[in-house]
N, C-alpha and C positions, 0 to 999 in steps of 0.2 A: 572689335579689336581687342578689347579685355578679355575677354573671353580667350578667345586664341592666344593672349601670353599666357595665361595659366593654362593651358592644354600646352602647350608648349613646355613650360614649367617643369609638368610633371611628366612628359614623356622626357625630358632632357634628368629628371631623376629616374628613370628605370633605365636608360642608359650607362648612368651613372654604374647602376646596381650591377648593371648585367655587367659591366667592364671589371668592378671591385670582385666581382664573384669568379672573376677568372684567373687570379693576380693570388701570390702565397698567403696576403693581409686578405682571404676571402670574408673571412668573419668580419670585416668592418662592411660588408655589405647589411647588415643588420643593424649596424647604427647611421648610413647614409638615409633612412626613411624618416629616421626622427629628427635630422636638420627640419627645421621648422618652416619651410619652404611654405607649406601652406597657411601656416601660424600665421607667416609675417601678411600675407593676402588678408586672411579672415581679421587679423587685429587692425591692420590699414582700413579695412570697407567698416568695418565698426567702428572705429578711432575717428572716420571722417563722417560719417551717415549718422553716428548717433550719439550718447553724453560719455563723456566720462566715466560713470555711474555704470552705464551699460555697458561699457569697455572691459572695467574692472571688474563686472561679473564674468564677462567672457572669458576672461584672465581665467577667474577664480574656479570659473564650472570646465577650463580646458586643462586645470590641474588636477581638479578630480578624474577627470579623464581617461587620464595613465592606467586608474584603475582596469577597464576592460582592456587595455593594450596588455594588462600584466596576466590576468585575465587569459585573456589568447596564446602569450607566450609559455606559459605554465602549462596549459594544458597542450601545447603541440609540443614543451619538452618531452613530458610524460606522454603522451601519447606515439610520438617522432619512430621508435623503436619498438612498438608495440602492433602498428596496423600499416598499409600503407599510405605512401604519402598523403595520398589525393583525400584518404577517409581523415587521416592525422589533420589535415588542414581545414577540411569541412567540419570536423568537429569542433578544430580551434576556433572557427570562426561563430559557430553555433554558441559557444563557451564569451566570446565577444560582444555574441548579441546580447545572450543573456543577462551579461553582467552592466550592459551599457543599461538595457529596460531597467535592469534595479535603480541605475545611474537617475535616471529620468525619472523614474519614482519618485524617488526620495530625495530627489531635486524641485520637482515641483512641489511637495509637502512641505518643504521646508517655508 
C-alpha cells in the first residue's frame, strides 16, 4: 500500500507538470519538480527507520545534491538551442550522471 501512495504521488506531480506547462505561468512547470514531494518520503522513511545522526546526513548529502540538478540544467540551457531536444536532454542527463559519480566520490572520501 506504500508503495502505491508514492507511485501515486508522483504521477499526481507530472500531472501537475503537464497542466502548469499549458497555462501562460508555463515556466513554473520547472519549479513544480522541486516541491519536495519526494524529500518529505525519503526524510520520513529515514527520520522513523533510522537516527538522527543519519537523518541529518541525509539532509546534508541532499543539499549537495542540487549540485548535479544544476549540473543538468546548465547544460540543457547551453545545449536547448544548439541540437535537438531528445540529444539536448540525453546529454543533460549524461552531464547529471556525471556530476552526481563525482558527488558520490567525494562523498565517500570524505
Amino acid at each position: 500500500m506504500s508503495l502505491l501512495l508514492k507511485a501515486l504521488a508522483g504521477a499526481a506531480v507530472v500531472v501537475v507538470i503537464a497542466l502548469v506547462s499549458r497555462t501562460r505561468s508555463y515556466y513554473l512547470a520547472g519549479l513544480v519538480p522541486l516541491f519536495p514531494t519526494f524529500g518529505l518520503v525519503a526524510h520520513y522513511i529515514v527520520g522513523t527507520e533510522r537516527s538522527v545522526s543519519d537523518l541529518r546526513a541525509t539532509i546534508l548529502f541532499g543539499l549537495w545534491g542540487v549540485i548535479p540538478y544544476c549540473a543538468y540544467l546548465g547544460a540543457l540551457y547551453f545545449l536547448a538551442g544548439r541540437m535537438k531536444l531528445g540529444w539536448a536532454l540525453a546529454s543533460a542527463l549524461v552531464a547529471w550522471g556525471a556530476a552526481a559519480a563525482l558527488l558520490l566520490f567525494a562523498w565517500r572520501r570524505s
